[in-house]
Steps between C-alpha positions, in 0.01 A plus 500: 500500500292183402187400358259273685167346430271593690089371576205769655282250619179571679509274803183375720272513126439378196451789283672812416537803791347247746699423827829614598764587223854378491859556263643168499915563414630149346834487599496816675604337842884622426411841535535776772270551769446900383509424135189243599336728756480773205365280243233437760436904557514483109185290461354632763399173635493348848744260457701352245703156458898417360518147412845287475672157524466307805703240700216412691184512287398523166548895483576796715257771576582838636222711629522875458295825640577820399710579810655125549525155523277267661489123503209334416234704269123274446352691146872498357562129530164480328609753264860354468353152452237587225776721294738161475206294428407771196865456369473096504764516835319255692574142489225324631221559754710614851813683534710659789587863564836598690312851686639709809236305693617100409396309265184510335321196343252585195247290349352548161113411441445607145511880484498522904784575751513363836797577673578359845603734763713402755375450866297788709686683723254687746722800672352747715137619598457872407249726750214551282506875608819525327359324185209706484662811533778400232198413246206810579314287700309443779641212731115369519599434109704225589329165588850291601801593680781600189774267492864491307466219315747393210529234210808640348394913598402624760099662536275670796254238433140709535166370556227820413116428567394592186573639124393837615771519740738362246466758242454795770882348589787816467853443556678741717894462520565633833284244680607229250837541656365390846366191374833382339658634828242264703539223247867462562599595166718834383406786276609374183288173571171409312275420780224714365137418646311254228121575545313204427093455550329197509292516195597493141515801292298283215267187596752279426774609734536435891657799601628832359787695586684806490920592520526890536897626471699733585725723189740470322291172418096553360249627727328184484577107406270358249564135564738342802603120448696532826272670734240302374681168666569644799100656526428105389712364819353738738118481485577084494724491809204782660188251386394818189508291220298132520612397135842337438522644178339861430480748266664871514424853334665797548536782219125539380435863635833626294398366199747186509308194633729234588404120666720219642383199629669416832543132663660432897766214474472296811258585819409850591753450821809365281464683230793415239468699199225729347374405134425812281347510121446709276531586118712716340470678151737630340464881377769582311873435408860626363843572622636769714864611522627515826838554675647277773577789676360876519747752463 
């Protein structure tokens, strides 16, 4: 057994119980996939992040659910980055992160985040009777065909007409399977629809959105960084969004308003990298004493 530091920050806000909450582990990168996957269970948060030495960058991130490992997590890095910043970590006003997905380039504006992730991948269009279906809806609900896109994860990118359809929204596992089937992806993927409308949640955001999920995770995502970049690419390659740089909520009916401000690097045919921001605050802090391995 050995003690860590760890950092619950909120990620996506700037207050307490805002956002989308995340255990930061300094140093914990050495430890065992189950010893990190039950730490997660243990907080009961979406996801959780292991950070290390790196060959490559200026530290290693490892991304965590409850059930596994995935590469690339958006409110964690946020999370991850704010937590070194509160312990005087950061050198300066960028750094790299070594992450499942490639590297990740961060730039520091003051008490903001922007992280820079990597190139859109667009995968597979999704019937939007199977979408509907998956999510409780009718396929009239959807205004633009759902497409696989990815910036590090992979999403059902979701268009919905309106808020009323986006709150009515009700995940249903058996017809979630049929969309990851469709999108090319397998059963442990994360290829969950992201329901996105095209009006903020508040007057000052652009669109608001919603990440519903299946167990042993949280019914329901209060703030995703990575989602949120592919949902960026995919209404700018599809003509949604007119603004190169826009502002997204998600979070607000659970109690947890969160906000990033998103930016397209290059045109919206060659896109090159997604830039997300938000701030992070950080909630609370201590040391947990963990195994490398579970018995």
């Amino acid at each position: 057994m050995s003690w860590f530091d760890f950092d619950w920050v909120d990620a996506f806000s700037d207050r307490a119980f805002g956002g989308n909450g995340c255990a930061v582990v300094h140093g914990g990168a050495v430890l065992s996939e189950d010893v990190c996957t039950a730490y997660v269970r243990e907080t009961s948060l979406v996801e959780c992040t292991f950070t290390g030495p790196s060959d490559v960058a200026d530290i290693r991130v490892r991304y965590f659910l409850a059930s596994r490992e995935i590469p690339f997590a958006g409110h964690p890095t946020i999370a991850t980055v704010a937590a070194m910043q509160s312990r005087r970590l950061v050198q300066g006003d960028a750094l790299t992160l070594e992450t499942g997905a490639g590297i990740v380039s961060i730039q520091l504006n003051g008490d903001e985040i922007e992280m820079t992730q990597v190139a859109p991948q667009f995968g597979t269009i999704v019937p939007a009777d199977l979408v509907a279906a998956s999510i409780g809806l009718p396929e009239s609900a959807i205004i633009s065909p759902p497409q696989m896109v990815s910036t590090g994860l992979p999403f059902c990118i979701t268009v919905l007409r309106d808020h009323d359809a986006l709150r009515a929204a009700r995940l249903d596992e058996e017809p979630l399977r049929k969309v990851i089937k469709a999108g090319g992806y397998s059963g442990s993927d994360m290829a969950e629809p992201f329901l996105v409308t095209l009006k903020g949640a508040t007057e000052a955001g652009d669109t608001f959105s919603r990440l519903l999920m299946l167990p042993p995770s949280p019914p329901e995502d209060p703030f995703t960084g990575s989602a949120t970049g592919a949902m960026a690419a995919y209404l700018w390659r599809y003509g949604l969004m007119p603004r190169d740089t826009f502002v997204a909520e998600q979070g607000h009916d659970m109690g947890r308003p969160g906000q990033a401000t998103v930016t397209r690097v290059g045109p919206t045919d060659a896109m090159t990298g997604i830039k997300v921001a938000g701030r992070g605050y950080v909630l609370m802090r201590g040391q947990v004493d963990l195994p490398e391995q579970l018995q």
